[in-house]
Structure formats: C-alpha cells, structure tokens
C-alpha positions as CSV (number, residue, x, y, z in Angstrom):
1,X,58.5,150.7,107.1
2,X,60.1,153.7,109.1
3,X,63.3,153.9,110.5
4,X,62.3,153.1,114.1
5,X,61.4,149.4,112.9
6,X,63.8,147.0,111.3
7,X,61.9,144.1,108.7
8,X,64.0,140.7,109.1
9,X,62.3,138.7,106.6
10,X,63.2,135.2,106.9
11,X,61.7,131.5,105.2
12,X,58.7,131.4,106.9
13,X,57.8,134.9,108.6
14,X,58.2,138.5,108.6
15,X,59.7,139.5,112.1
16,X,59.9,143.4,113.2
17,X,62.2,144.6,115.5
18,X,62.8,147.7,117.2
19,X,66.2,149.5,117.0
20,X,67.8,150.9,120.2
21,X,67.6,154.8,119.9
22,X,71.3,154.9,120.1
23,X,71.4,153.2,117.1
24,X,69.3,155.1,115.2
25,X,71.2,158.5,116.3
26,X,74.6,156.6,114.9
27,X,73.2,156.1,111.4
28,X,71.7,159.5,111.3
29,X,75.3,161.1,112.4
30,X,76.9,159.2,109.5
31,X,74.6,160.0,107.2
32,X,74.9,163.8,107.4
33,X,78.7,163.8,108.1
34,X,79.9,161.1,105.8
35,X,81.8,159.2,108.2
36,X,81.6,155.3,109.4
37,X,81.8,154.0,112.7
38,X,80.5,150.9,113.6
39,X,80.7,150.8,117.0
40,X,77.3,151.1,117.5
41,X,76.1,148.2,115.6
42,X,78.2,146.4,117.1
43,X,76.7,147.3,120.6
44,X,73.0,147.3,119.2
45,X,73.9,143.9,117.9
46,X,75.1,142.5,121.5
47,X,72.4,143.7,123.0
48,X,69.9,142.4,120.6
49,X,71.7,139.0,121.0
50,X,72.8,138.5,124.9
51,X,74.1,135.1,124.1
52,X,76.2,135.6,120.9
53,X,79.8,136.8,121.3
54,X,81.1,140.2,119.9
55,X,81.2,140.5,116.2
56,X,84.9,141.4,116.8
57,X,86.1,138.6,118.6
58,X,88.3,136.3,117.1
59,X,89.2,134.1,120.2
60,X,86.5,132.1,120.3
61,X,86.0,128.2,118.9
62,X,85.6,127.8,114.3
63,X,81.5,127.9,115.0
64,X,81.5,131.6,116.4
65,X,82.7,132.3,113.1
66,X,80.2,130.0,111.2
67,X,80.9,130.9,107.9
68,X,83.8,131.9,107.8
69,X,86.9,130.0,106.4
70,X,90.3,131.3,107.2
71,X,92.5,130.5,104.4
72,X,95.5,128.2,103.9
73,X,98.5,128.5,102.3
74,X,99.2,126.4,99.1
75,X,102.5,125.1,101.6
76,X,100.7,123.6,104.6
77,X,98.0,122.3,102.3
78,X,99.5,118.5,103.0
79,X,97.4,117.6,99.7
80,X,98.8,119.6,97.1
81,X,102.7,119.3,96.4
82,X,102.7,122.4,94.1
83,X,100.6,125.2,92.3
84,X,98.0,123.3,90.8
85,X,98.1,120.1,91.4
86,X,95.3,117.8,90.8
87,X,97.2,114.9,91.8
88,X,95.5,112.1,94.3
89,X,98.5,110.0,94.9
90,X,100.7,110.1,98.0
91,X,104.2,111.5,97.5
92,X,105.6,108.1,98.1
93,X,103.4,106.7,95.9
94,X,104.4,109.3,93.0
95,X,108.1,108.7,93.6
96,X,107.6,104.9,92.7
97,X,105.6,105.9,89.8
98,X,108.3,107.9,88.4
99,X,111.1,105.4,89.5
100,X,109.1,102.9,87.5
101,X,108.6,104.6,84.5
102,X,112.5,106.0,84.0
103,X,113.8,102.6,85.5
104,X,114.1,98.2,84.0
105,X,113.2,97.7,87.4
106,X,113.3,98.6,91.6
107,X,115.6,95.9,93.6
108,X,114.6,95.9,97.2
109,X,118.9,95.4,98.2
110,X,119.5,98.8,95.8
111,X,116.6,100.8,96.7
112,X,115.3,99.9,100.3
113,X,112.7,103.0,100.1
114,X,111.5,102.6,97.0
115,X,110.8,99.0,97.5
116,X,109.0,99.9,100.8
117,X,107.3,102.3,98.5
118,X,105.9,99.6,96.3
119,X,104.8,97.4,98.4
120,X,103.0,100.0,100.6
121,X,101.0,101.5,97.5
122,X,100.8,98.2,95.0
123,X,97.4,98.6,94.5
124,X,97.2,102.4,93.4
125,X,100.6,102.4,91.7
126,X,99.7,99.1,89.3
127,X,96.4,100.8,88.6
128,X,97.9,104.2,86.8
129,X,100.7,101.7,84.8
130,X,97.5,100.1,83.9
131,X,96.1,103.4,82.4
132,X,99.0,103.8,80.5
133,X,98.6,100.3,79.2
134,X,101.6,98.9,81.8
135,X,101.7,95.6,83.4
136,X,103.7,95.7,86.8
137,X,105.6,93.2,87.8
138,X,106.5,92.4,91.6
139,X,108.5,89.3,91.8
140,X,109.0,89.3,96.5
141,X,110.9,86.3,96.5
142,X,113.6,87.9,94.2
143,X,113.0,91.1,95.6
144,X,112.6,92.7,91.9
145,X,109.8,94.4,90.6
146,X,109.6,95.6,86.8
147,X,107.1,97.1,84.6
148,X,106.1,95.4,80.8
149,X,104.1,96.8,77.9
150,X,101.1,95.3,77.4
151,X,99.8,93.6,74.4
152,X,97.0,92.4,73.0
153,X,95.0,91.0,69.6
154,X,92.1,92.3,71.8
155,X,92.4,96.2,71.0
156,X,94.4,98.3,69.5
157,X,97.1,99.5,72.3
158,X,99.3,102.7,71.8
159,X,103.2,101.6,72.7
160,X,104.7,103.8,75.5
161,X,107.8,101.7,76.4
162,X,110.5,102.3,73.6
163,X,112.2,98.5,72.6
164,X,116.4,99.0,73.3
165,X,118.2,96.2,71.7
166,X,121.0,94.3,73.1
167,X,124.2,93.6,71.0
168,X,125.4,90.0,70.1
169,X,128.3,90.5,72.8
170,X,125.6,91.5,75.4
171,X,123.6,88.5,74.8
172,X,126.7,86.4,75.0
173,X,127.8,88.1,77.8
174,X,123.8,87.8,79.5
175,X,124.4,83.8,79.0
176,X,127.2,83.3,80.5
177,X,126.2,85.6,83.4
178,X,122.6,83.3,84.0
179,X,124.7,80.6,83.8
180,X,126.9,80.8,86.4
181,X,123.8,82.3,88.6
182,X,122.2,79.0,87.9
183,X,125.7,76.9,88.5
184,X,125.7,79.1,92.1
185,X,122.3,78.9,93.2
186,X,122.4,75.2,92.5
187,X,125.6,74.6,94.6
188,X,123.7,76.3,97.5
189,X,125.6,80.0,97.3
190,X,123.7,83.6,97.8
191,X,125.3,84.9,94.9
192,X,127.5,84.4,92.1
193,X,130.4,86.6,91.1
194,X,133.0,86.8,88.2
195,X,136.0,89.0,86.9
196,X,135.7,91.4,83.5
197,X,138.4,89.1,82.7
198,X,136.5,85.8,82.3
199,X,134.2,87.7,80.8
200,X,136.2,89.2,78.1
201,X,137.6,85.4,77.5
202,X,133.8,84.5,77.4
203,X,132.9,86.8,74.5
204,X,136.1,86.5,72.8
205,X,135.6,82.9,72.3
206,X,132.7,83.5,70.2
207,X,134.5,85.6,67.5
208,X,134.1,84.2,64.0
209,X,137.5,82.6,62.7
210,X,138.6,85.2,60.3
211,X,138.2,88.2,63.2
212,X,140.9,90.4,63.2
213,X,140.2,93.5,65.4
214,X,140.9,92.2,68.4
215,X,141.5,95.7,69.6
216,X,138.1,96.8,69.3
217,X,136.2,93.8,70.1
218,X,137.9,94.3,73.5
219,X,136.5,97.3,73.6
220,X,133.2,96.2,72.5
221,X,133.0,93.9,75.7
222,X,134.0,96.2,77.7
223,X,131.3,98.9,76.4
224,X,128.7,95.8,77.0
225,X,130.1,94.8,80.6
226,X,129.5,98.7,82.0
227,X,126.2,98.4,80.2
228,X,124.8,95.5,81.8
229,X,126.7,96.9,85.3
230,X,124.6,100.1,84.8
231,X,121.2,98.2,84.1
232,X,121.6,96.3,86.8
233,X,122.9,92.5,85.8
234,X,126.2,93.3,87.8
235,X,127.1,94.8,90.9
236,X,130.6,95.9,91.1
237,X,131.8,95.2,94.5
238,X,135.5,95.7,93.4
239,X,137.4,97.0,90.6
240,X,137.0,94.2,88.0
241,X,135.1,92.1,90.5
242,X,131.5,91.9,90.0
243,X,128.2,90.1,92.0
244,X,125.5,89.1,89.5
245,X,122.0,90.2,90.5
246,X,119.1,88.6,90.4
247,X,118.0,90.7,87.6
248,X,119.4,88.3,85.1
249,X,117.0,85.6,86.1
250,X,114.6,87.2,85.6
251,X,115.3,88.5,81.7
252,X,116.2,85.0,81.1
253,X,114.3,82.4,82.2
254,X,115.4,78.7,82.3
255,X,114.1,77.6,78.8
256,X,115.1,80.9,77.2
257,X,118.8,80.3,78.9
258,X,118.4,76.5,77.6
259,X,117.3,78.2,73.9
260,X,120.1,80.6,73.6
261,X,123.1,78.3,75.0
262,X,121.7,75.5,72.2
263,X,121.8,78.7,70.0
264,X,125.0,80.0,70.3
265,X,126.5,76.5,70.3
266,X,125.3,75.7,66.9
267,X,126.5,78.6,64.9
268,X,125.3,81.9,66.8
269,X,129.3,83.1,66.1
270,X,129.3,87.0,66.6
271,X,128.8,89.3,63.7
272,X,128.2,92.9,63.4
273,X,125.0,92.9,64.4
274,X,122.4,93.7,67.4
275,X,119.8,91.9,69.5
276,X,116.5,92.9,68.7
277,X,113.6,92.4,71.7
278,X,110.5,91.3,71.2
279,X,108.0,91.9,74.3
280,X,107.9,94.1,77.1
281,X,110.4,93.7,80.4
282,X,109.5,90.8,81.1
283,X,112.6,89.2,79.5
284,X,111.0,87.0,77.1
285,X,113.2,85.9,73.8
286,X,111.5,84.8,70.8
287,X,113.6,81.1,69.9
288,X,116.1,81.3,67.2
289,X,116.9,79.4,64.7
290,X,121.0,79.9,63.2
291,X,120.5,82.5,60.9
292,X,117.8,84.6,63.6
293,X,118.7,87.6,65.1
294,X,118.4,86.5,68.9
295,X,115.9,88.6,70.9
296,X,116.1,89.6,74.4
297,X,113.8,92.3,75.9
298,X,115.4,95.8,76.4
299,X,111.9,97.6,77.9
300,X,112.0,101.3,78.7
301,X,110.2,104.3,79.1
302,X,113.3,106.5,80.0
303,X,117.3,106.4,80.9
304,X,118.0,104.5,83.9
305,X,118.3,106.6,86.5
C-alpha cells in the first residue's frame, strides 16, 4: 500500500480510498518537523464525509457523538446515595428499613412520614426483614406496625433481635395500662389517659406485706413509668398526665391481659425479680402459673430511637 491510498478494512470488504493531497503534505510536514496539527484531518475528514458534522463540534444531539459518554458525577447520579453504593432501595424505603430495625415499632400519629413510608414500599421493605429472618407486622386499623423474629422447628434460624425483659413493676404497670384502654374503648372513648399517680398507687398495691423500702420502690415505678413513656405505651400530654397508645394492645392481647390479671390476682405479689419474654414483638406472653416468671415480649434490634 503507498501513501497516496488509505486501506479501510471493514467486516465484509477491503475499501481503498484516496487521500486529498493536502493531507498527505500535512503528515509529511509533521513527520520531519515533529510537530502535530490536526487541522487537516479534520478538513480531509469533512470532505470525505459531506454529511457528518465536524469532529470538533460538541453542539450537536448525543448520536453525533455515538460513542461517547460524558460522565456523571457520583452527586447527580439519583441512584447512588454515596461512594459505592450497591444499594437498590429507594431512600424512603431505606429510612423505614432502618427505623424498623432500631425501633418496637412506627405509629402512623408519631411518625406521619415514616408511616407513609411503609405503606408506600410494604412489599420491598418486608422482603429484606425477611432476609434477615424478620416478620413485619402492619396492623392499619391501629395504625402500628412492628417487626418480630422469626421462628421455626423447620430450620435452624440465627437470632438478630436481642430479647429485653420487662420488670415485675413494668408488667404490673402494662396491666393496668391495657386495662383501662379496654375499660375506654368499651365506653366508646378515642383514648384513655391516667396520672403517674394512680399509677404509682397501682404498683404499690402489689408490694409483698413485709416491704419496707418504700422509698425506692417509688422510684422503681417511676424508672418503669418513663420506660414504657419512652417505648411508646404512654404519651405524655402533660406533666404527670399521660394518653395510652395503642401500642399496649397490641403487646397484650385480650387473653394474655385475661392471663396476667388472673395471675397477679392469685399470688403474682412483686419480688426482686424481671420479666423474661418469650417470642418476638409480637407481644405474646407464655401463661403463668404462681411461682412463673411472667413473660412479655421486649423485641429489639437497637435503642429506640
């Protein structure tokens, strides 16, 4: 081949094409002199191609470029939140997840966005709590949705969700509350509330008969009253003045309330002592008999948040 003729070999044929003279005389300048300009091949190539666009031009539509791909930065990639992420979730979506997992459970009247949240991604949400061996629960009606570890005889499951155990006070405390939510819903109320002071007398009546610290049983009950106000059971609207949640229905369930009351009527008098749970968030209590600890489920992957 000499340098007059240029050999495009392609798939299916050999095609030779002669190079304008100008062209040739720009190579052979740059050859002896060392130098590069391209200006020429650009020309040679516009002529040799009337239709296609200057090899320069970067104002015409993505397919003058064909391929070419102009790169995007990591922070308008909508896809990837940060360096590295494999992630196929939507950010909503991950911020439920997460919520989930550190939280007993998402209340549409306390968390509005993260209940719109749930029931926008359900489906994809419940299917990575499955991988982890997590049942969600979404209870609409209640407006409560929870997470519960999964067991089985089936197969052998690894346990993510730690078990927290309630004290004797709590569980006294988690009575009374379910009661009066019961007493309430019954009588045709939205909610029902109570002071820290009937609940104090509430716990207190269930001391054994030689008791003598009062002093720091009262602080006891008051150490479980901020505990089930932080979880969730209790919604201080007012110093001292609290709303029960719906949240406490749903840890004890109608038979397990009937259970405990017949329970702690026939000799479940407080001792040093803590309630021990059983399954996952799902509030189920294991029946005791008088000498049981009394189990109520305490569920969590992390601190409430």
């Amino acid at each position: 081949m000499t340098e007059e003729n240029w050999t495009d070999v392609g798939f299916d044929e050999v095609t030779t094409v002669e190079l304008p003279a100008a062209l040739i005389e720009s190579l052979a300048v740059q050859q002896r002199t060392g130098t590069s300009d391209d200006s020429a091949v650009r020309e040679s190539y516009t002529s040799l191609h009337d239709d296609a666009a200057p090899l320069n031009d970067t104002t015409g539509s993505p397919d003058d470029a064909a391929g070419f791909i102009q790169p995007v930065a990591m922070e308008s990639d909508p896809t990837e939140l940060f360096a590295g992420d494999t992630g196929t979730l939507d950010p909503a979506a991950r911020v439920v997840l997460v919520r989930l997992l550190g939280r007993r459970f998402i209340s549409a009247d306390r968390d509005p966005g993260l209940w719109r949240g749930l029931l926008d991604h359900q489906g994809v949400i419940e299917s990575r709590l499955h991988d982890l061996f997590v049942a969600l629960v979404v209870d609409r009606d209640r407006g409560i949705a929870y997470k519960r570890q999964i067991r089985t005889g089936e197969v052998e499951i690894p346990i993510l969700l730690r078990d927290e155990p309630y004290t004797r006070i709590e569980t006294v405390l988690l009575v009374h509350l379910r009661t009066l939510h019961q007493r309430e819903q019954g009588a045709g109320e939205l909610a029902a509330r109570v002071d820290a002071e009937e609940l104090e007398a509430q716990a207190l009546s269930y001391l054994g008969p030689d008791e003598t610290n009062i002093a720091a049983r009262q602080r006891e009950i008051r150490s479980a009253i901020e505990r089930l106000r932080t979880e969730g059971f209790l919604d201080e609207e007012t110093p001292g003045r609290y709303r029960i949640t719906a949240l406490v229905e749903v840890v004890l369930t109608v038979d397990r309330l009937a259970d405990l009351a017949q329970w702690l009527r026939s000799g479940g008098a407080m001792s040093d002592g803590t309630v021990t749970p059983d399954e996952g968030s799902d509030g189920e209590t294991d029946v005791p008999d008088e000498t049981d600890d009394t189990e109520i489920d305490d569920t969590e992957a992390g601190d409430d948040a």
